[in-house]
N, C-alpha and C positions, 0 to 999 in steps of 0.2 A: 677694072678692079683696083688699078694702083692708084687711081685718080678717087675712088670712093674713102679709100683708107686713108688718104692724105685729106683728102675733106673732113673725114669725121675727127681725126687729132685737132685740126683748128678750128673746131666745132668747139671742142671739150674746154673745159676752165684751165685758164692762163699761157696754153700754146699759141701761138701768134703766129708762127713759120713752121711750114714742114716740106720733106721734099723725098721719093726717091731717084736714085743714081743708080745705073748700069755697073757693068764689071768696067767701066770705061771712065767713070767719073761724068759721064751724060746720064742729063734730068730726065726723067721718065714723067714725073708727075710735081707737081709741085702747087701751096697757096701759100700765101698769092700769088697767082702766076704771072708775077712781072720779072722783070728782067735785071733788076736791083737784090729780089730774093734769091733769083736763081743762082746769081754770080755770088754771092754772098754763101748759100749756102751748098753750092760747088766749091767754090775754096774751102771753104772750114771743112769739109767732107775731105778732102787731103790730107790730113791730118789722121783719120784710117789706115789709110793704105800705108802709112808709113809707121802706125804704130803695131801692124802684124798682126797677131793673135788673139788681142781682144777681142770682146763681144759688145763692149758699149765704154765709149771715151766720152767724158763730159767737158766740158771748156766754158769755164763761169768767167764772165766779165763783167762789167761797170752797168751794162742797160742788158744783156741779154746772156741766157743760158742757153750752150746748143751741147744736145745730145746726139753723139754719133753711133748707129747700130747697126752690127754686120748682120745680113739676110743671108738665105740660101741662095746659092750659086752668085757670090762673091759683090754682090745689089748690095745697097747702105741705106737706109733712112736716116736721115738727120733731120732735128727738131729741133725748133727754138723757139723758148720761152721768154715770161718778162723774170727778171732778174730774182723779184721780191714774189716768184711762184713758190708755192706748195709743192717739191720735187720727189716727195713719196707719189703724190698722186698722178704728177707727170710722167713720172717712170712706170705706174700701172696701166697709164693709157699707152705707151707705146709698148708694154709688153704684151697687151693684147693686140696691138696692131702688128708687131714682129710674129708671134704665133699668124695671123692673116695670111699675112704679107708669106711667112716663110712656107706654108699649108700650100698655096695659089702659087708660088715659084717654083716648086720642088714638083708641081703637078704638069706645071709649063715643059710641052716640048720643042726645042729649040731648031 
C-alpha cells in the first residue's frame, strides 16, 4: 500500500521526491528509490521529530521544497518538490495521500 501512495504523489505535477518513514525515521517506501533520496529525505525528515506537534513543516530552499507530514502511529511522509511548484496543488495531493496513508495505518495491526 505504502509503496502505491508514494508512487501516485510522483506521478502528480511538480513532486519529484516522496518517501514514507517509520516511528524510527527508517524508509518504508520511497521514489526514486535510490539511495541519494532516501538519505536526503531521512534527514530532512528530522526535522519532525524535533519540531513536536505539528502536522505538516515545510522547508523551501534554492532548487527544492520538502514537505514534512505527520501520519498515524507516529509514520511521516515527506515530499519534495521543484522549488518553482504550484504548492496549493502540492499540498492537495498529499492531503489526499495523508487521508490513505492515515485510513491503511490506523487499520494496521502491529
Amino acid at each position: 500500500m505504502e509503496e502505491y501512495v508514494v508512487a501516485d504523489l510522483v506521478k502528480s505535477n511538480y513532486i519529484v521526491k516522496a518517501a514514507i518513514l517509520d516511528p524510527d525515521g527508517f524508509i518504508i517506501a520511497a521514489m526514486p528509490d535510490d539511495e541519494k533520496t532516501k538519505q536526503l529525505l531521512s534527514t530532512l525528515a528530522e526535522v519532525q521529530y524535533v519540531t513536536g506537534n505539528t502536522s505538516q513543516t515545510t522547508i523551501i530552499a534554492e532548487k527544492i521544497t520538502i514537505m514534512i507530514n505527520q501520519l498515524a502511529k507516529k509514520h511521516a511522509l515527506v515530499v519534495g518538490c521543484e522549488s518553482d511548484s504550484n504548492l496549493g496543488f502540492v499540498r492537495q495531493s498529499i492531503s489526499i495521500a495523508v487521508a490513505r496513508l492515515d485510513g491503511y495505518l490506523q487499520s494496521k495491526k502491529e
